[in-house]
PADREN-791014 format. One record per atom (N, C-alpha, C): atom name; y, x, z; residue in one letter; residue number from 0. Coordinates in Angstrom, 2 decimals, padded with zeros to 5 digits. Atoms other than C-alpha are relative to their C-alpha. Layout:
N
(rec CA (Y X Z) a NUM),
...
REM end
This chain:
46
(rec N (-000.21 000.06 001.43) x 0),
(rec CA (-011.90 017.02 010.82) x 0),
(rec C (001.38 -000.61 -000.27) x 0),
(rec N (-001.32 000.37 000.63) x 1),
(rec CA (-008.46 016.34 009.38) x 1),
(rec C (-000.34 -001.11 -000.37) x 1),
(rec N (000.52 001.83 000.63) x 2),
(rec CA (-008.01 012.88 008.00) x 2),
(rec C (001.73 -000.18 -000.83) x 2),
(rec N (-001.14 000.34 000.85) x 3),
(rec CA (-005.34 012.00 005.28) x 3),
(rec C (000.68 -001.41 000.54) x 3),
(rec N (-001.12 001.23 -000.86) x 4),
(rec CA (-002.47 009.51 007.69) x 4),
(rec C (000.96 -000.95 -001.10) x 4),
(rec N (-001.26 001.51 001.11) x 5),
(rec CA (000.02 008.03 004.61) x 5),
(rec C (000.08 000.95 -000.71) x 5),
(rec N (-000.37 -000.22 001.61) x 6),
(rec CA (000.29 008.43 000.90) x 6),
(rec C (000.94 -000.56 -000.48) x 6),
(rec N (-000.78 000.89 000.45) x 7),
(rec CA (003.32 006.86 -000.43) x 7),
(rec C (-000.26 -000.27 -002.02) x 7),
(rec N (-000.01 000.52 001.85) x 8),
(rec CA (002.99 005.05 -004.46) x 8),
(rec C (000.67 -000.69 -000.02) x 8),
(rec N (-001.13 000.81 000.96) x 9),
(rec CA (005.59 004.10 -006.57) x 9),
(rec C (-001.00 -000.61 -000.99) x 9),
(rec N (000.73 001.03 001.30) x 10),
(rec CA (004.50 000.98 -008.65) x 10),
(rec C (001.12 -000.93 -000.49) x 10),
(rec N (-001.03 001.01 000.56) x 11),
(rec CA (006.44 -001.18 -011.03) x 11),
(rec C (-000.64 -001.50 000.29) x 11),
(rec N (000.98 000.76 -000.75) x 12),
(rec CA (003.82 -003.65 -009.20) x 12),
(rec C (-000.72 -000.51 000.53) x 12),
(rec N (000.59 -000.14 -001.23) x 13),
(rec CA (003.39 -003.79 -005.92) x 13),
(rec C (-001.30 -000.79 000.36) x 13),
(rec N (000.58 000.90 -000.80) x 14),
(rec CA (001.54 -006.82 -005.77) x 14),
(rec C (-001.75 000.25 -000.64) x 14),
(rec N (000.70 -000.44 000.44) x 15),
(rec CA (-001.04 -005.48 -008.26) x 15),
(rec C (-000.66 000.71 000.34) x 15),
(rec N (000.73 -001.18 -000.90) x 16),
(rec CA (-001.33 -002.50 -006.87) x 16),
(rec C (-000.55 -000.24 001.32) x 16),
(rec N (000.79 000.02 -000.77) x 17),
(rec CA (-002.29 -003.79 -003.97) x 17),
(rec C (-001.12 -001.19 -000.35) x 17),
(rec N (001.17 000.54 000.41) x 18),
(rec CA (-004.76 -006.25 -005.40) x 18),
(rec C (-001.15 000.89 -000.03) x 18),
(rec N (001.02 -001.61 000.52) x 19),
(rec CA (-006.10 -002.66 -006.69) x 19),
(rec C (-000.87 000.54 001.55) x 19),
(rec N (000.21 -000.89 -001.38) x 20),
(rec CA (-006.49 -001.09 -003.24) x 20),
(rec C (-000.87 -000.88 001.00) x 20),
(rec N (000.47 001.00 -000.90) x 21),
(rec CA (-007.60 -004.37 -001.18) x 21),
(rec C (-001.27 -000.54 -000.80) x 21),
(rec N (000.98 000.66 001.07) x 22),
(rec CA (-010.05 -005.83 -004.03) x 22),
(rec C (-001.00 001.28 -000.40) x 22),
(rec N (000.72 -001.07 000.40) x 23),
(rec CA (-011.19 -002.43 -005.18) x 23),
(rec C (-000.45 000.83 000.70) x 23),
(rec N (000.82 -001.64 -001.19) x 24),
(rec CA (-011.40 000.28 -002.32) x 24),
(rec C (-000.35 -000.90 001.33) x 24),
(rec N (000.34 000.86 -001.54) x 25),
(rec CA (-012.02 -002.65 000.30) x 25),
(rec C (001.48 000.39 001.27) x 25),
(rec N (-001.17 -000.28 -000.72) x 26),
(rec CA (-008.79 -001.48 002.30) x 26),
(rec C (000.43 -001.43 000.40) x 26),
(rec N (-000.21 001.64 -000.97) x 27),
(rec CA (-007.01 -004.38 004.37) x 27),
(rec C (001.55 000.44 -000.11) x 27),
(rec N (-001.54 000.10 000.03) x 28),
(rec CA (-002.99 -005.10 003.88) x 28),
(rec C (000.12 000.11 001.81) x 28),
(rec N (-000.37 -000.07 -001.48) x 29),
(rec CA (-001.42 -004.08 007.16) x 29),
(rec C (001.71 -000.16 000.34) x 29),
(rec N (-001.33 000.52 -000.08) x 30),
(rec CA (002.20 -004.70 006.39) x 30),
(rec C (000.95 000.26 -001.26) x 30),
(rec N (-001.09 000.17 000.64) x 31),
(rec CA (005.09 -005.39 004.34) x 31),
(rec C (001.41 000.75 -000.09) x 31),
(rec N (-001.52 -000.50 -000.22) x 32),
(rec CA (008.82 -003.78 003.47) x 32),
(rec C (000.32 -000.80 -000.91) x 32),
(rec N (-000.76 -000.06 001.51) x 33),
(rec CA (011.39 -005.46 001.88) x 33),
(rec C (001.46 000.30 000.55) x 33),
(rec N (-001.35 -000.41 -000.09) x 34),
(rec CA (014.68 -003.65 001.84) x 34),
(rec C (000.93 000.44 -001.01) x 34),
(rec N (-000.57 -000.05 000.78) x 35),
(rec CA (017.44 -002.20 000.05) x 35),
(rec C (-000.79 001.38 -000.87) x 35),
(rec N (000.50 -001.53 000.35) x 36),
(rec CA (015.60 001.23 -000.20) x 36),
(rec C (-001.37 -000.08 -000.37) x 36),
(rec N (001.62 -000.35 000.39) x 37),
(rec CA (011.76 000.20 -000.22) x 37),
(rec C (000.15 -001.31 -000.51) x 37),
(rec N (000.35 000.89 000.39) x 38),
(rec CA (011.79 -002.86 -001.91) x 38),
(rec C (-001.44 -000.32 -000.01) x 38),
(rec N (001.40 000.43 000.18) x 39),
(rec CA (007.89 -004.39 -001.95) x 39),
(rec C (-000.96 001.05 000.12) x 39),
(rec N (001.21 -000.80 -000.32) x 40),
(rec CA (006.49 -001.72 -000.21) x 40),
(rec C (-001.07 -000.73 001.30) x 40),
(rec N (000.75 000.47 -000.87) x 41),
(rec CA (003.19 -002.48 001.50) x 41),
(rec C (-001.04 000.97 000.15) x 41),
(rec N (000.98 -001.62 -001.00) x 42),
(rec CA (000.73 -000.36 003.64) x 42),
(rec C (-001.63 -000.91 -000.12) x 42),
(rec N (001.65 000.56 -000.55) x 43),
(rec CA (-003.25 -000.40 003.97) x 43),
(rec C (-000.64 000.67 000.54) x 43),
(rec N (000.66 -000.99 -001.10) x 44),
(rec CA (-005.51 000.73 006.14) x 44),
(rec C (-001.33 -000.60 -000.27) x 44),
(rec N (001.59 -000.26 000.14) x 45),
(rec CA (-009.54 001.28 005.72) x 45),
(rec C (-000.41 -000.67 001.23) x 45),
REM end
């Protein structure tokens, strides 16, 4: 069965959005970006 690997979302906040994802779909923070290009991007994994 196929399985969906990475979604990328633009949010005006990140930290929210992942409140959303970790608090709401049970998902688990698995890492951090901060750069010039991804500023406050962060990953989760089920």
């Amino acid at each position: 069965m196929a399985r969906i690997r990475h979604i990328a979302i633009g949010t005006q906040d990140p930290e929210a959005t992942a409140r959303f994802y970790i608090e709401g779909l049970g998902l688990r923070g698995v890492g951090r970006l901060n750069s010039a290009t991804k500023e406050g991007s962060i990953g989760w994994q089920r």
